[in-house]
N, C-alpha and C positions, 0 to 999 in steps of 0.2 A: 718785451715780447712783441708788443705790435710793432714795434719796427724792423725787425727781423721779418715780419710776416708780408709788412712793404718790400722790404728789400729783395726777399724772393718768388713774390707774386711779380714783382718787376723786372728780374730777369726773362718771364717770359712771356709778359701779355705788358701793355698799355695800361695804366692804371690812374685815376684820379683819388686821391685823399682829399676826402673833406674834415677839415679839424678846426679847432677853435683860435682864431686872431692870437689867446695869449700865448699858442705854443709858437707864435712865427719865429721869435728871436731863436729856440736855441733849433728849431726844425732848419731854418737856415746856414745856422752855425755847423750843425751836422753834416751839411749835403758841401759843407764846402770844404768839408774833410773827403768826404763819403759821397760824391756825388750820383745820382739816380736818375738814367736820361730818360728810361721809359716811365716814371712817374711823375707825376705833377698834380703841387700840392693846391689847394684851395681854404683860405682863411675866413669864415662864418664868425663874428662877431656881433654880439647885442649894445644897444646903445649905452651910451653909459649912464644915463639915467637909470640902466635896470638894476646896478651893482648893491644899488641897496634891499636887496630882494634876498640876499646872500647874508643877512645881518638877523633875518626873521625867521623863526619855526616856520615852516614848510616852505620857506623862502627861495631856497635850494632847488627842492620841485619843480618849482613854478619856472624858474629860471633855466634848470636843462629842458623842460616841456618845450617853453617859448625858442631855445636855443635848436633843436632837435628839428622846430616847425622853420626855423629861417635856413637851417641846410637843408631839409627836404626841399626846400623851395630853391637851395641853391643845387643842386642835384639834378631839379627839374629843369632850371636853364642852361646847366652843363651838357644836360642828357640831347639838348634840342639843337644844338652848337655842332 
């Protein structure tokens, strides 16, 4: 669904995606089928030290919280670009 939603906000305005580092391989794989000149994508990834956050009860949380805080922040240097 969200990519359908890229693809046709793209047809008619400029757009940035911000998403997560692990989707780069197949987001790329796609656009090289499918390519989308007016979007452009942006990859937000946490260190890997945080992976083990994803192994604990609330761990999950913690880790789209922190994830959600490093794209807003990347958002904010796209926005000023």
């Amino acid at each position: 669904m969200a990519w359908n939603v890229v693809r046709r906000l793209g047809r008619s305005c400029d757009i940035w995606v911000i998403t997560s580092d692990k989707n780069r391989s197949a987001i790329e794989g796609k656009l090289r089928q499918e390519p989308l000149g007016n979007v452009k994508f942006h990859y937000v990834g946490l260190p890997e030290r945080m992976t083990p956050l994803l192994q604990f009860m609330g761990g999950l949380h913690l880790y789209a919280y922190l994830w959600q805080w490093a794209a807003y922040s990347a958002a904010r240097r796209l926005h000023r670009q």
